[in-house]
MOPAC internal coordinates of N, CA, C and O (Angstrom, degrees):
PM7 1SCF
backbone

  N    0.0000 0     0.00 0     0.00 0    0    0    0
  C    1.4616 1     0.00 0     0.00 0    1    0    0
  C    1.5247 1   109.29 1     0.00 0    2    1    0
  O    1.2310 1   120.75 1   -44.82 1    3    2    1
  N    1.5815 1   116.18 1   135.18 1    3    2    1
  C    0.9443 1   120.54 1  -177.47 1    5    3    2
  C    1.9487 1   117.33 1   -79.32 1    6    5    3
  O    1.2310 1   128.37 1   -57.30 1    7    6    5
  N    1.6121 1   101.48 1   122.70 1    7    6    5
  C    1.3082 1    95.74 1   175.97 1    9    7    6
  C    1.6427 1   124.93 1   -60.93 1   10    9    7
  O    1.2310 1   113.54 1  -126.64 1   11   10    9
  N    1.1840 1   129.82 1    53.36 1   11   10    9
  C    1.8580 1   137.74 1   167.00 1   13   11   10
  C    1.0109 1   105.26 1     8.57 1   14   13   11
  O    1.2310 1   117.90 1    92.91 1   15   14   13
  N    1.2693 1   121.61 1   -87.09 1   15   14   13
  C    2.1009 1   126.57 1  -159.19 1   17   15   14
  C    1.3622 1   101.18 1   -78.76 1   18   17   15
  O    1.2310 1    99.84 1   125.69 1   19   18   17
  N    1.2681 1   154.03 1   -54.31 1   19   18   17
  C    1.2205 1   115.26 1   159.99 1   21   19   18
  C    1.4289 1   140.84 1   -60.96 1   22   21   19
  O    1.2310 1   112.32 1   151.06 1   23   22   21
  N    1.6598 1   132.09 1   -28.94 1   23   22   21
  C    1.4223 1   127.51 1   139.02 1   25   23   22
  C    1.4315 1   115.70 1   -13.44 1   26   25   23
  O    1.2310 1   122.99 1    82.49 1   27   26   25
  N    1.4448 1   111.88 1   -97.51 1   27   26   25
  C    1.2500 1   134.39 1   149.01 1   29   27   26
  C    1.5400 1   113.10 1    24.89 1   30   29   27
  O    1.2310 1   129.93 1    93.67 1   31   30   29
  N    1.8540 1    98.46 1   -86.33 1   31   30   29
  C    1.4898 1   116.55 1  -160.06 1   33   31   30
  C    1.5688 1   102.87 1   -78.97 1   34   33   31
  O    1.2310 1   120.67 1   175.92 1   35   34   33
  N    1.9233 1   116.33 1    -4.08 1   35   34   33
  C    1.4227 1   112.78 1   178.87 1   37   35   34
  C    1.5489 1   103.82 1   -90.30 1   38   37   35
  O    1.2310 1   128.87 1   138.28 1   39   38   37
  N    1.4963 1   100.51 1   -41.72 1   39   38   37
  C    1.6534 1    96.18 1   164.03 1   41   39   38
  C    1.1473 1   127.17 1   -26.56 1   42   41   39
  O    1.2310 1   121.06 1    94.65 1   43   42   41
  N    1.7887 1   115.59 1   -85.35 1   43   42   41
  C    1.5836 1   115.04 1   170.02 1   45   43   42
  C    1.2278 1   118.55 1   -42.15 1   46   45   43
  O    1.2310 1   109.49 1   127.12 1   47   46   45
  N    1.3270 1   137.31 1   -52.88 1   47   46   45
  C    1.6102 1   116.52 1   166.78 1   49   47   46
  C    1.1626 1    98.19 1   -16.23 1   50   49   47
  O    1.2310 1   118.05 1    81.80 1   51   50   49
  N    1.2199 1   121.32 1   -98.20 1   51   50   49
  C    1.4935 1   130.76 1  -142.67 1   53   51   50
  C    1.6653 1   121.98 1   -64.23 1   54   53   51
  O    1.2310 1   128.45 1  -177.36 1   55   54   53
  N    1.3761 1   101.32 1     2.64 1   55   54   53
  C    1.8137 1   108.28 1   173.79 1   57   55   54
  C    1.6479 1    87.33 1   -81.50 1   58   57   55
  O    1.2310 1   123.65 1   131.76 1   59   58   57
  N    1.5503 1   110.60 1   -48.24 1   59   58   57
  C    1.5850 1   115.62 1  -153.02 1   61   59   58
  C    1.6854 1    93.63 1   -69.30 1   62   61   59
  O    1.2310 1   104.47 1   161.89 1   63   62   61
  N    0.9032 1   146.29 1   -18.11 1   63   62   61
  C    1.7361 1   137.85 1  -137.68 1   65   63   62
  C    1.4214 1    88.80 1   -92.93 1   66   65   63
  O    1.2310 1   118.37 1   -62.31 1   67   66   65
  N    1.4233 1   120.72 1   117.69 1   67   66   65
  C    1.3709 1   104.49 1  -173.93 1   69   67   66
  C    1.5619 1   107.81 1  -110.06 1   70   69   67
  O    1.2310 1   120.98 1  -166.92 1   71   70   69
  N    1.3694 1   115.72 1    13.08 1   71   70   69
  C    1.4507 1   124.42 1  -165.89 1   73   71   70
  C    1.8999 1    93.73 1  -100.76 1   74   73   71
  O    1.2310 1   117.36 1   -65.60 1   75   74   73
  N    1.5424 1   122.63 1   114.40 1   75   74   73
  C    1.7474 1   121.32 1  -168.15 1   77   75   74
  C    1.7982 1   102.89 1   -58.05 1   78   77   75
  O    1.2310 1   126.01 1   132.78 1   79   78   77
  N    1.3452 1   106.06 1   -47.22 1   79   78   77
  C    1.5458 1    88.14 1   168.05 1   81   79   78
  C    1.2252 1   143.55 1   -47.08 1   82   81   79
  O    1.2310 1   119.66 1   111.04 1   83   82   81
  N    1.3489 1   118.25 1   -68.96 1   83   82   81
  C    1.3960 1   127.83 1   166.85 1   85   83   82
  C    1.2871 1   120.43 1   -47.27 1   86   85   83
  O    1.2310 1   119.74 1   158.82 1   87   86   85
  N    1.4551 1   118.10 1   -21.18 1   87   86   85
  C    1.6266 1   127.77 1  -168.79 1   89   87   86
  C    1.5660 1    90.47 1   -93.29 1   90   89   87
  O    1.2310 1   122.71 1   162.31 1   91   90   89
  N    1.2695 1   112.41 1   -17.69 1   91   90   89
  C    1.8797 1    95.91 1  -174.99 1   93   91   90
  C    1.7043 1    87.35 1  -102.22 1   94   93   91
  O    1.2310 1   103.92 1   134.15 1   95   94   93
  N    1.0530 1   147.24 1   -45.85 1   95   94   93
  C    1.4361 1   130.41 1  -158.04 1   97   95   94
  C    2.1800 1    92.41 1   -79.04 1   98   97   95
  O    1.2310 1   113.24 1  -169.37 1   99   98   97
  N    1.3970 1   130.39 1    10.63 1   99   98   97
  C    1.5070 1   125.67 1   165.73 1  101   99   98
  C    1.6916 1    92.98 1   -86.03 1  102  101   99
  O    1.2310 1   126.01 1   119.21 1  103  102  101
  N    1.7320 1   106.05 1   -60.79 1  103  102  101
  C    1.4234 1   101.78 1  -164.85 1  105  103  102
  C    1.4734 1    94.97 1   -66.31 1  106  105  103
  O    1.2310 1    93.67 1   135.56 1  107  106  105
  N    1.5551 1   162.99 1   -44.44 1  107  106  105
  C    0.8333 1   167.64 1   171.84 1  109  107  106
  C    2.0698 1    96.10 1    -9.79 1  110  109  107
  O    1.2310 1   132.65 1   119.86 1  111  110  109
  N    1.3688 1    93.18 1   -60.14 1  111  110  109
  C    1.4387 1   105.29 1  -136.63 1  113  111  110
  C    2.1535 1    98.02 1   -97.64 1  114  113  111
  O    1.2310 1   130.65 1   162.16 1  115  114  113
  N    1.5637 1    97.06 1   -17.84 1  115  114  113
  C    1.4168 1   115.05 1  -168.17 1  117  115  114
  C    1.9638 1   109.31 1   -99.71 1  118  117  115
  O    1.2310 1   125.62 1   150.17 1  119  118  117
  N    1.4830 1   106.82 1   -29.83 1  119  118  117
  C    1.5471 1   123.78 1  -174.64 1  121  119  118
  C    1.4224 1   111.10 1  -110.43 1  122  121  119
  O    1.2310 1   121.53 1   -42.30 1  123  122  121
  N    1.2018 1   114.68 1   137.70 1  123  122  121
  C    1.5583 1   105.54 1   177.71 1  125  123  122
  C    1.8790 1    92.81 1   -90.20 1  126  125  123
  O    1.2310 1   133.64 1    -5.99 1  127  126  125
  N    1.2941 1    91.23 1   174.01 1  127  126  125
  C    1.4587 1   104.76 1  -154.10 1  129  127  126
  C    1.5608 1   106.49 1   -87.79 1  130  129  127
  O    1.2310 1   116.08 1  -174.71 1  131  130  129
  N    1.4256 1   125.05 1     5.29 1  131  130  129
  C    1.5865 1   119.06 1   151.16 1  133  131  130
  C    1.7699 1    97.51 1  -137.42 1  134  133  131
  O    1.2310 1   139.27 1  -112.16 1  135  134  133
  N    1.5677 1    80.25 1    67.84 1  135  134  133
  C    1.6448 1    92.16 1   169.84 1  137  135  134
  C    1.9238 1    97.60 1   -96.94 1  138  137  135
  O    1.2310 1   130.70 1   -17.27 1  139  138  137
  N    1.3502 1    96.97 1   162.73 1  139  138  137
  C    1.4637 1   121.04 1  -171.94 1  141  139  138
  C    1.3587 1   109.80 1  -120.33 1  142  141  139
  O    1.2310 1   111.77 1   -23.81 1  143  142  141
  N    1.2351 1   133.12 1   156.19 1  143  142  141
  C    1.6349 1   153.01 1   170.96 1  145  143  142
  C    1.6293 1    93.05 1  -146.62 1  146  145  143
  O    1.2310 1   135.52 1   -18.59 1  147  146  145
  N    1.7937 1    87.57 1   161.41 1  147  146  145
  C    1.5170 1   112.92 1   171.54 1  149  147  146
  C    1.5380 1    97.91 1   166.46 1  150  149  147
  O    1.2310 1   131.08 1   -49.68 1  151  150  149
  N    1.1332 1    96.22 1   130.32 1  151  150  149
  C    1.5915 1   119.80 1   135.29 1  153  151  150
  C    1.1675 1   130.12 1  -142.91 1  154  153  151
  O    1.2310 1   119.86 1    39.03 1  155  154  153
  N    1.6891 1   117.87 1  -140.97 1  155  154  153
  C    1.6599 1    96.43 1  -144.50 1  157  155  154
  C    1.8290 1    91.33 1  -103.43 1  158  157  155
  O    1.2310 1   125.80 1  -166.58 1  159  158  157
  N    1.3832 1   106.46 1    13.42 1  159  158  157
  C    1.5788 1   112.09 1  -178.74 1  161  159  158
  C    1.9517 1   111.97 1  -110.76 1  162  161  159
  O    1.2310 1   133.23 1   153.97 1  163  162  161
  N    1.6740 1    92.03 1   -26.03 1  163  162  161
  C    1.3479 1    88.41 1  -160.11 1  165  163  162
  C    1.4371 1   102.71 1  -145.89 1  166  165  163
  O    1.2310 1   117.58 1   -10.72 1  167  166  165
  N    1.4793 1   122.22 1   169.28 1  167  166  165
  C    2.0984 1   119.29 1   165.22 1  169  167  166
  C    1.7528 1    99.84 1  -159.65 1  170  169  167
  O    1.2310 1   139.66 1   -28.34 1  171  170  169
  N    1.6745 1    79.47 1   151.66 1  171  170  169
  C    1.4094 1    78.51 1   176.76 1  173  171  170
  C    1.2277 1   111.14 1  -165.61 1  174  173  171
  O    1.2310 1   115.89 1   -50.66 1  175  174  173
  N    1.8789 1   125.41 1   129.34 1  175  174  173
  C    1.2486 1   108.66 1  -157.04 1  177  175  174
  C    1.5589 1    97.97 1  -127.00 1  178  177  175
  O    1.2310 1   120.90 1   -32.71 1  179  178  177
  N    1.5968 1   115.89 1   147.29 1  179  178  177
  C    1.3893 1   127.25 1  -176.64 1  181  179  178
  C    1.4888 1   109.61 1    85.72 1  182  181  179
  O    1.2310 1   119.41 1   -38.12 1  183  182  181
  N    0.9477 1   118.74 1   141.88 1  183  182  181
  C    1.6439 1   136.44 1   163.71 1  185  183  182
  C    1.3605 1   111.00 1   -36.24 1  186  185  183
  O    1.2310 1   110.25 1   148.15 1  187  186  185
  N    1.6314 1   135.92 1   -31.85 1  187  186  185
  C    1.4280 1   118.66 1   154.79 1  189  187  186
  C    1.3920 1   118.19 1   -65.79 1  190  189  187
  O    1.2310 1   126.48 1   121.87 1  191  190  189
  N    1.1768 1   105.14 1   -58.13 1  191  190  189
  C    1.6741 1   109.24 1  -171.01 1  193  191  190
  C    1.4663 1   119.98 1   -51.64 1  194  193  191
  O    1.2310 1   116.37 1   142.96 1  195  194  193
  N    1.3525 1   124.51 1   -37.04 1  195  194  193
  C    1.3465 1   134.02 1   176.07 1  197  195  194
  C    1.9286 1    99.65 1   -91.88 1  198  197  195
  O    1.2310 1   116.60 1  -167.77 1  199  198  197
  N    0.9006 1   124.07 1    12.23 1  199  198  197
  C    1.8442 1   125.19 1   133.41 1  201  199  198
  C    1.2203 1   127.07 1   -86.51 1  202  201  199
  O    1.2310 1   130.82 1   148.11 1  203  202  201
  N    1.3461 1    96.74 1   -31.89 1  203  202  201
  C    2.0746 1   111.69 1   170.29 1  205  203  202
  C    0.9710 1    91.14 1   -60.77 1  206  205  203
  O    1.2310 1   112.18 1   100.51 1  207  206  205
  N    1.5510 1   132.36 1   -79.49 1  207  206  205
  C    1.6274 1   128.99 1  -153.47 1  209  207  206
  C    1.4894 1   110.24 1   -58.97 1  210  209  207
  O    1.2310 1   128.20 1   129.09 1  211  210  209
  N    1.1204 1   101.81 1   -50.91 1  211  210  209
  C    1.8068 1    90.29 1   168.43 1  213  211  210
  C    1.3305 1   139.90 1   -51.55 1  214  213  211
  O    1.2310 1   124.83 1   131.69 1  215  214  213
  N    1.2789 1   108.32 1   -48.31 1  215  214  213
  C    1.5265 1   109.00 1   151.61 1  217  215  214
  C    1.4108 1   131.96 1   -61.51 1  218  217  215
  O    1.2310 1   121.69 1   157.00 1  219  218  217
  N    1.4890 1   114.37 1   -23.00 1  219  218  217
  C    1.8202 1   107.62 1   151.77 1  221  219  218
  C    1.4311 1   117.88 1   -65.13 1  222  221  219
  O    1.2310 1   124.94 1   125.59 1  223  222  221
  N    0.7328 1   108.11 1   -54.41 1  223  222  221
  C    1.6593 1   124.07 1   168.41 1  225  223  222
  C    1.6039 1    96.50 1   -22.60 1  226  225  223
  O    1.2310 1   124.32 1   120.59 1  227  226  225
  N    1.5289 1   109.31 1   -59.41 1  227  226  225
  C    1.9158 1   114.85 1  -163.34 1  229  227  226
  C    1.5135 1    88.18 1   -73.09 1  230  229  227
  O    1.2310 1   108.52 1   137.72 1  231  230  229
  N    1.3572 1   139.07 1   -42.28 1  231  230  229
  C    1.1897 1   154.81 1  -177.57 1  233  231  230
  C    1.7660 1   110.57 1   -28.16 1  234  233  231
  O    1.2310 1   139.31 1   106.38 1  235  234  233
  N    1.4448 1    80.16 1   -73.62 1  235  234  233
  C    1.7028 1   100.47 1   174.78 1  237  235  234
  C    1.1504 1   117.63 1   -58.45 1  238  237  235
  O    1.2310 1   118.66 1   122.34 1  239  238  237
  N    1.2903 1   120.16 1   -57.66 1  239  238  237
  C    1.5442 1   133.47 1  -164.59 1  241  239  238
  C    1.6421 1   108.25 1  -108.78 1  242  241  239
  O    1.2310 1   118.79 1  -112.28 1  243  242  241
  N    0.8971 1   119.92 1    67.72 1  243  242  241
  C    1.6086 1   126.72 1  -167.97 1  245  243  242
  C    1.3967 1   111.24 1   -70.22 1  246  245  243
  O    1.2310 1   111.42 1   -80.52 1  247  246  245
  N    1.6538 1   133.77 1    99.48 1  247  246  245
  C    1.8304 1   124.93 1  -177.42 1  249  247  246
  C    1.3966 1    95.09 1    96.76 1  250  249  247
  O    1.2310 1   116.46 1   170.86 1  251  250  249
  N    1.6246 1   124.33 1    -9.14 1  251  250  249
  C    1.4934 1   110.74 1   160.15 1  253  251  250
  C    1.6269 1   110.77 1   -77.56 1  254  253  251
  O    1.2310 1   120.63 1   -24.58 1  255  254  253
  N    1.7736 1   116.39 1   155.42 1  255  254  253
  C    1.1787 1   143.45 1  -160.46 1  257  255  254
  C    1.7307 1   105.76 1  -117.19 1  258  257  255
  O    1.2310 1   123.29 1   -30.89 1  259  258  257
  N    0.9441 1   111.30 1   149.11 1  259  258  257
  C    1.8358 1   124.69 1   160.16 1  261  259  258
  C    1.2722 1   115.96 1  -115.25 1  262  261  259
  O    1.2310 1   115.54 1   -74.84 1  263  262  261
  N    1.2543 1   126.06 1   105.16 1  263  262  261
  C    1.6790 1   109.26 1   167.57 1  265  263  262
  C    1.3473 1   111.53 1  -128.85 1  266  265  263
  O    1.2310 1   116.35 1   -14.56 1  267  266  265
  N    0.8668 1   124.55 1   165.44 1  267  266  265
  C    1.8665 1   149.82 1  -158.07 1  269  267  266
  C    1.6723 1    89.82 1   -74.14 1  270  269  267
  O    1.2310 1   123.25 1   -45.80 1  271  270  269
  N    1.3966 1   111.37 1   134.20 1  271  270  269
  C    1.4075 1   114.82 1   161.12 1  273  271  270
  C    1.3757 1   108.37 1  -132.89 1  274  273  271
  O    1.2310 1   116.20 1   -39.98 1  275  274  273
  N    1.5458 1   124.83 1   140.02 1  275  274  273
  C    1.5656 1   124.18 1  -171.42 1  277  275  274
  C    1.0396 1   106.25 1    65.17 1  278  277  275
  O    1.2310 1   128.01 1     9.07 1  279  278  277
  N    1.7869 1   102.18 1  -170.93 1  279  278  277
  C    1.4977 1    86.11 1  -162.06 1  281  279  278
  C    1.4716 1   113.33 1  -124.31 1  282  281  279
  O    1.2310 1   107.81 1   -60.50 1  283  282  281
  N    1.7002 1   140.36 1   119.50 1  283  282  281
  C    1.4482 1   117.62 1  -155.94 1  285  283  282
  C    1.4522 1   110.14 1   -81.69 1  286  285  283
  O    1.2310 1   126.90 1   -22.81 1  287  286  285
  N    1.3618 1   104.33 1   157.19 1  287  286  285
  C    1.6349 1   112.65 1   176.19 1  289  287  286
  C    1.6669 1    87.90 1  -133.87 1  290  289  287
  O    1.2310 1   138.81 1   -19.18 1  291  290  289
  N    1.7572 1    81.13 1   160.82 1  291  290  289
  C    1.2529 1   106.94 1   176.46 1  293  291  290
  C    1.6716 1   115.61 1  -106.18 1  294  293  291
  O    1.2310 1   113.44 1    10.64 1  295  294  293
  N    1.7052 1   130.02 1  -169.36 1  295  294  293
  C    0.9089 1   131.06 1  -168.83 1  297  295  294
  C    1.8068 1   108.33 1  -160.38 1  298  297  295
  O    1.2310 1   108.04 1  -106.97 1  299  298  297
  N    1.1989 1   139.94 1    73.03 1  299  298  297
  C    1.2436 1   127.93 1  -153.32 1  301  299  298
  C    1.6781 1   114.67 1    45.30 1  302  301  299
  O    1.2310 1   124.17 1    76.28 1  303  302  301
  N    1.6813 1   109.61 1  -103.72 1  303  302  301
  C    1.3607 1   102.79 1  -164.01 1  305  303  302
  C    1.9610 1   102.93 1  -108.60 1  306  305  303
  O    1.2310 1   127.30 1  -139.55 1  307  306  305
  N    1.2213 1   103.55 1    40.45 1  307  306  305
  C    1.7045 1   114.14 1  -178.57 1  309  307  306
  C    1.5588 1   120.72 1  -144.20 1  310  309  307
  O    1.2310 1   121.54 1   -28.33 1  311  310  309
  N    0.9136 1   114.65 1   151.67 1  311  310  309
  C    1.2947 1   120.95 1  -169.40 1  313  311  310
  C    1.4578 1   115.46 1  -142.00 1  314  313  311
  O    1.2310 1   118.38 1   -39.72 1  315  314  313
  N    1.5764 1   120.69 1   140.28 1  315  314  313
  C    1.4469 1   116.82 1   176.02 1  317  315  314
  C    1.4322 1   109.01 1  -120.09 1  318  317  315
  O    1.2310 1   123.22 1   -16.31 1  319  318  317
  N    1.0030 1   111.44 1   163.69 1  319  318  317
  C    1.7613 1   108.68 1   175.69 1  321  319  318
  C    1.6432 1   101.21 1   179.97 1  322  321  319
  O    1.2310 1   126.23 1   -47.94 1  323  322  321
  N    1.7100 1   105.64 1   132.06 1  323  322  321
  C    1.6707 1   114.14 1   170.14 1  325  323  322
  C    1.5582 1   107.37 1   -84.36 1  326  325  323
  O    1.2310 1   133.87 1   -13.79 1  327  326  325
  N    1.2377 1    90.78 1   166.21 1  327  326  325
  C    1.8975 1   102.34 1   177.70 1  329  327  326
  C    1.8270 1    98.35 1  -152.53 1  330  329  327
  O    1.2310 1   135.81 1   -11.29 1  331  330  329
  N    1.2659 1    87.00 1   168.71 1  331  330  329
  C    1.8275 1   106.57 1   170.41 1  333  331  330
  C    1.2956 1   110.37 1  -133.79 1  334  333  331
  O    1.2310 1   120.55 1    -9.52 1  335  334  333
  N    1.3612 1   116.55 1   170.48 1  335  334  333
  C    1.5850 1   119.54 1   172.81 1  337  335  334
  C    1.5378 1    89.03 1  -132.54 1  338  337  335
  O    1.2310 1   133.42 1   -15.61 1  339  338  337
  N    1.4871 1    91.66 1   164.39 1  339  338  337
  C    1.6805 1    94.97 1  -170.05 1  341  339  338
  C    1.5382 1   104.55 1   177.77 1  342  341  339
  O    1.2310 1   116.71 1   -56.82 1  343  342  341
  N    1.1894 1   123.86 1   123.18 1  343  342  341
  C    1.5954 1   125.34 1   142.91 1  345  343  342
  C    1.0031 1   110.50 1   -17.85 1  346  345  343
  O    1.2310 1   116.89 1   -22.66 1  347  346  345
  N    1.5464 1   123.53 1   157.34 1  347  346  345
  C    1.7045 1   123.91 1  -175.94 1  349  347  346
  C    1.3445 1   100.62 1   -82.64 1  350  349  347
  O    1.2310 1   118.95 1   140.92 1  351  350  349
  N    1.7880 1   119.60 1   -39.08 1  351  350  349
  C    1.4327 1   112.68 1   158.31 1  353  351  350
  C    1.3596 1   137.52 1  -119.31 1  354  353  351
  O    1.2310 1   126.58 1  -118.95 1  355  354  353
  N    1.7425 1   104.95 1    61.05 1  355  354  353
  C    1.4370 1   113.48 1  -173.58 1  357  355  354
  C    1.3115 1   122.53 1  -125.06 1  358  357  355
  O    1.2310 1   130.54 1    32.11 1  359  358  357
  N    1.1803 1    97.27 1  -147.89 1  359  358  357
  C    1.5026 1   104.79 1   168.41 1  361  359  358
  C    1.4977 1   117.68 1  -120.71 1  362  361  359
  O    1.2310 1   122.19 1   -45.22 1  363  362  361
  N    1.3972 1   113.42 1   134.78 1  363  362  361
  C    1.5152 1   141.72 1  -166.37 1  365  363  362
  C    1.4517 1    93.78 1   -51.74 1  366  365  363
  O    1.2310 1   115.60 1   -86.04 1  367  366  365
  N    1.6698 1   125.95 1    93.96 1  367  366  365
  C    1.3719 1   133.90 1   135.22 1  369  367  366
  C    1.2903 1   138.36 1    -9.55 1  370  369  367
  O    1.2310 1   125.64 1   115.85 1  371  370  369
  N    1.6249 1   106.77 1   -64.15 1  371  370  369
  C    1.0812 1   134.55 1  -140.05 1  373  371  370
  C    1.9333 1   121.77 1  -130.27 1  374  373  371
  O    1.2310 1   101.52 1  -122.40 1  375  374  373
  N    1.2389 1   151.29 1    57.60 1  375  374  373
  C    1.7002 1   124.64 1  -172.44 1  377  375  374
  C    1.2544 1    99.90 1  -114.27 1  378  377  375
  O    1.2310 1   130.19 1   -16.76 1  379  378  377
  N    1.6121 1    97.96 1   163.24 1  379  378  377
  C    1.6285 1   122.26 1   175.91 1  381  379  378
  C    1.2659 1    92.24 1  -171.14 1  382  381  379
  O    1.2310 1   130.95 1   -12.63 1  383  382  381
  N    1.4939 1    96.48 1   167.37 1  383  382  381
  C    1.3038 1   130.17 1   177.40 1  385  383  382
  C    1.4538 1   121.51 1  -121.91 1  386  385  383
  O    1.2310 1   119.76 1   -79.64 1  387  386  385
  N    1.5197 1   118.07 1   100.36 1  387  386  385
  C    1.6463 1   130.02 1  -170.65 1  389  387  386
  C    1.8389 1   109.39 1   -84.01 1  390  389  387
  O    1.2310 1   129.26 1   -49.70 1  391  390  389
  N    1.4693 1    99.75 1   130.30 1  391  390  389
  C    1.4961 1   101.05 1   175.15 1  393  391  390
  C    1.6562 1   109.20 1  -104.32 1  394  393  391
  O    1.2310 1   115.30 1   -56.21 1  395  394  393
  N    0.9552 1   126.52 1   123.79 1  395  394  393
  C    1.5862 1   139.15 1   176.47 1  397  395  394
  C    1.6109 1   123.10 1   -80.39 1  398  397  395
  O    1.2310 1   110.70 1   -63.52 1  399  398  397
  N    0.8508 1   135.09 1   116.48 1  399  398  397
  C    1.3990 1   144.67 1   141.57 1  401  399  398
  C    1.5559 1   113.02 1   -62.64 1  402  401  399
  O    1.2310 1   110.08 1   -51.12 1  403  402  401
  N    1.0411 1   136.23 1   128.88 1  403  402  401
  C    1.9137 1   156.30 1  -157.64 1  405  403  402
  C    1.2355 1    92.29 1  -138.62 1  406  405  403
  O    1.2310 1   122.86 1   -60.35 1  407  406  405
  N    1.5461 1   112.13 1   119.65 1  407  406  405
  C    1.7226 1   117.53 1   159.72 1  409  407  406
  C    1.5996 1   104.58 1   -88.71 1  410  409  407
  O    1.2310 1   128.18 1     5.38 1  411  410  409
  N    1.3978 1   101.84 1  -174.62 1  411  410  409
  C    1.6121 1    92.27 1  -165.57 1  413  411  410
  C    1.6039 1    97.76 1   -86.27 1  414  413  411
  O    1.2310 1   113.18 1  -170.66 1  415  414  413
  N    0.9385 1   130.49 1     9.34 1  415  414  413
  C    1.7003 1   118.01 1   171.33 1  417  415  414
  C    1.6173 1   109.40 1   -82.58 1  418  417  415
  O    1.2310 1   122.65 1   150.76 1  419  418  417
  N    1.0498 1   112.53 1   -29.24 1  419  418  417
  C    1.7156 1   128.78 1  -176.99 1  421  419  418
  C    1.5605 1   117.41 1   104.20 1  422  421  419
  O    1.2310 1   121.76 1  -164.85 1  423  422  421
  N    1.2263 1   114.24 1    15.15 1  423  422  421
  C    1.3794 1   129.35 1   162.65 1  425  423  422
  C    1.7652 1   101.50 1   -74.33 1  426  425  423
  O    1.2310 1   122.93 1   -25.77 1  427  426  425
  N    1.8500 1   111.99 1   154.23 1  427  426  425
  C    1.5311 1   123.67 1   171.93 1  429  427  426
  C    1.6493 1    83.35 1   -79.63 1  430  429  427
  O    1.2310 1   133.61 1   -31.22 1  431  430  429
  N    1.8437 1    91.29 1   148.78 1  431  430  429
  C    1.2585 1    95.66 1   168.45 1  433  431  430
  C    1.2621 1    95.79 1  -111.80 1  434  433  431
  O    1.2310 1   114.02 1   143.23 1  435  434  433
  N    1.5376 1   128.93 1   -36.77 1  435  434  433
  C    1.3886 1   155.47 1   170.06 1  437  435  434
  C    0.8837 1   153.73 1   -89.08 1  438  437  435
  O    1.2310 1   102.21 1  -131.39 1  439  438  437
  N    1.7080 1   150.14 1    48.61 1  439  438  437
  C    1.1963 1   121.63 1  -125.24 1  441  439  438
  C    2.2658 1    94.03 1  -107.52 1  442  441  439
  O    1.2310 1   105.61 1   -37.32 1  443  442  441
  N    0.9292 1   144.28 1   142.68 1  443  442  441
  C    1.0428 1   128.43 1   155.58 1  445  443  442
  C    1.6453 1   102.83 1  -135.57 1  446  445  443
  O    1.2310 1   136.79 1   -41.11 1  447  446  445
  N    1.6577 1    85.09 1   138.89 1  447  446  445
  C    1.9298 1   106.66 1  -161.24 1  449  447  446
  C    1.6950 1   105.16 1  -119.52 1  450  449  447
  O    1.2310 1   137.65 1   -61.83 1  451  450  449
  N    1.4521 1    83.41 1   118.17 1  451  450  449
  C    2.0282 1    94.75 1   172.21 1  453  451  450
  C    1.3827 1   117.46 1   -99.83 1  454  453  451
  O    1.2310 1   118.68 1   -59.38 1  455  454  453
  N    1.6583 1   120.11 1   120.62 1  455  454  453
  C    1.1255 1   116.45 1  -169.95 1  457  455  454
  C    1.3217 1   128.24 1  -102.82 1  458  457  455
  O    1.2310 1   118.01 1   -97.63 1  459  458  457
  N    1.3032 1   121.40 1    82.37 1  459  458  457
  C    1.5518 1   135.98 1   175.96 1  461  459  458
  C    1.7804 1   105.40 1   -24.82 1  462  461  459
  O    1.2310 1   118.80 1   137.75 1  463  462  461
  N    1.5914 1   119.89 1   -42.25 1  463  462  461
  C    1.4686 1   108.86 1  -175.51 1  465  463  462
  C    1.4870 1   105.86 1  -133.03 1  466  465  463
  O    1.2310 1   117.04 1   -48.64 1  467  466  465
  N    1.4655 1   123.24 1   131.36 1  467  466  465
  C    1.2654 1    89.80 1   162.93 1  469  467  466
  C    1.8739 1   113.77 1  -139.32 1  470  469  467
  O    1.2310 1   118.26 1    -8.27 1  471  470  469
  N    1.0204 1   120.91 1   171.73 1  471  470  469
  C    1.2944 1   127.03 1  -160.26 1  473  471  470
  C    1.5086 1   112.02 1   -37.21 1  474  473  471
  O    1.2310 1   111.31 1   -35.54 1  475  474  473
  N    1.4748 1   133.96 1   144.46 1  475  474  473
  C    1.1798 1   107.44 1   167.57 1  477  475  474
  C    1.7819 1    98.33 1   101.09 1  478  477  475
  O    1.2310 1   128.27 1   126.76 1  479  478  477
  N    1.5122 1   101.68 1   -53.24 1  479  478  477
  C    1.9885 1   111.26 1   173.21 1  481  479  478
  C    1.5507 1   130.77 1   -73.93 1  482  481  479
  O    1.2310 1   133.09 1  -179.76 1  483  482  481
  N    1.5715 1    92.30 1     0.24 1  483  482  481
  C    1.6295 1    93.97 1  -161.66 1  485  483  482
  C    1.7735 1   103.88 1   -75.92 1  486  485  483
  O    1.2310 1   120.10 1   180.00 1  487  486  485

């Protein structure tokens, strides 16, 4: 069984890490290395590419935040969990809800994210 809230809460770390080093030795250590992303805005495959997208991500939204909303559970080898984006003192831009694929080491092999709000929609 997949541990959810810590998965989860290692995920957002690594959206928030806005420094490219440190943000690649999280996905380094959190993604297996022909891990995949996608949603309906963005994709990105392997442990570089999903550091690229993250750092566009900081790109775009520069001093915006991700944090965990509700509470994630897991499912054998899957995991769900909501998030927000947000100014450090604003108002929430951005939510969805990401579904995970877990290989058996406990690295994402998969993550694909549905976005209930997105910028621009609020």
């Amino acid at each position: 069984m997949t541990d959810a809230q810590t998965l989860a809460q290692r995920y957002i770390a690594t959206w928030n890490e806005t420094d490219p080093a440190a943000r690649r030795r999280l996905i380094d250590t959190l993604w297996t290395e022909d891990a995949c992303y996608a949603d309906p805005m963005m994709k990105a495959e392997g442990q570089a590419g999903i550091s690229a997208l993250i750092g566009g991500v900081h790109g775009k939204f520069p001093g915006y935040r991700f944090a965990l909303t509700g509470q994630p559970d897991g499912h054998g080898p899957y995991a769900r969990f909501s998030w927000t984006l947000a100014p450090a003192d604003g108002q929430v831009i951005a939510r969805g809800t990401d579904f995970a694929a877990v290989a058996p080491d406990g690295r994402l092999a998969q993550v694909t994210g549905f976005l209930d709000q997105m910028p621009g929609a609020a």
